[in-house]
N, C-alpha and C positions, 0 to 999 in steps of 0.2 A: 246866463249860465244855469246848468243842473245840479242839485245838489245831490251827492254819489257816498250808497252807505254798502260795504261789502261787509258779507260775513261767510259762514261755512269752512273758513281755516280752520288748521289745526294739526296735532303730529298724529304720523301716520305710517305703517312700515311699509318697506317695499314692496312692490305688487298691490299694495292698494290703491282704495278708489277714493274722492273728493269731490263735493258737490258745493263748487263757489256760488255766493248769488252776490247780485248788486242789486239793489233797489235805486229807484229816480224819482226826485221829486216833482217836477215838471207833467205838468198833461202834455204835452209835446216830447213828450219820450219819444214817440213813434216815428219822426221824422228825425231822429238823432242816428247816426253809427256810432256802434259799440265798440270799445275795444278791451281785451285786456291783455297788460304787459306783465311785467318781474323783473325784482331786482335782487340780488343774494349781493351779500356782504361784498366789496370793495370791486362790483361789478357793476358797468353801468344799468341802465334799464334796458330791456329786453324785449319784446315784441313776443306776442303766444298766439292770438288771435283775434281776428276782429269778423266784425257780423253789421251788412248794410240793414238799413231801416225798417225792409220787411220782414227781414227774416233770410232772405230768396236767396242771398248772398255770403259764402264767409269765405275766411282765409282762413292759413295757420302758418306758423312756423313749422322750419324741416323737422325740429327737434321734438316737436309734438304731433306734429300730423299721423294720425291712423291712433292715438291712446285721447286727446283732450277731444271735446264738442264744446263748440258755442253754439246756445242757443237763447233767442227771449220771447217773453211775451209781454208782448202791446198794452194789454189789459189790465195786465200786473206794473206795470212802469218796472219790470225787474230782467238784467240780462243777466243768463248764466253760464258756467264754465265749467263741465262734465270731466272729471280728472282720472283717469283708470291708468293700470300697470304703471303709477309710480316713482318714479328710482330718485336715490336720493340727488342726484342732481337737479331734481326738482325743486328741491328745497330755495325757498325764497318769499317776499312778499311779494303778494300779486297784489295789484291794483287795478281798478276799471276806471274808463274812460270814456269823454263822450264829444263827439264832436256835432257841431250843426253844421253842414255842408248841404248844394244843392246833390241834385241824385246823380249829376252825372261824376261827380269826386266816387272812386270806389277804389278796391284790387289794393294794389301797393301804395296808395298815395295815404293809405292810415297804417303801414307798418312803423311811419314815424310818428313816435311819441308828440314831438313839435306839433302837429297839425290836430291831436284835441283842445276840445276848450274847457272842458271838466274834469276833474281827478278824482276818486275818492282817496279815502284815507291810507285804505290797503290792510292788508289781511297775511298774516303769519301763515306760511305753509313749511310744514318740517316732515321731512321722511328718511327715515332711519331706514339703515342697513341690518 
């Protein structure tokens, strides 16, 4: 397993922007897919995006697609979560995720939470109206 440390939460108003990071402790970051999800109060966990090993590949959620980016770098052992336009339904804690799968696992088989093998701790995101 990886050990997973997120930061860059925090409150923020609507229409703004958010720059989550996770850090990994493993020098085998690079063969991990990334995920990150959210959970807001008496909701289950949620799915936001995930990003295969090189980079080459990501997903998103409907709910996010065209405002969040996932992105990482290798070098950095660190994957990140680019948050623009906002709204308060955003609001919730995200957490990153990391699974070790061969290459051919991709697409939807990491929008379930079930199929990582890492968590971090998770990170406070609040955005006011």
């Amino acid at each position: 397993q990886v050990q997973l440390v997120e930061s860059g939460g925090g409150l923020v108003q609507a229409g703004g922007s958010l720059r989550l990071s996770c850090a990994a402790s493993r020098r085998t970051f690079s063969s991990y897919a990334m995920g990150w999800f959210r959970q807001a109060p008496g909701k289950e966990r949620e799915f936001v995006a995930t990003i295969n090993w090189s980079g080459g590949s990501t997903y998103y959620a409907d709910s996010v697609k065209g405002r969040f980016t996932i992105s990482r770098d290798n070098a950095k052992n660190t994957v990140y979560l680019q948050m623009n336009s906002l709204k308060p339904e955003d609001t919730a804690v995200y957490y990153c995720a990391a699974a070790d799968r061969p290459p051919y696992y991709s697409g939807s088989y990491y929008y379930n939470h079930r199929n990582y093998d890492s968590w971090g701790q998770g990170t406070q995101v609040t955005v006011s109206s």
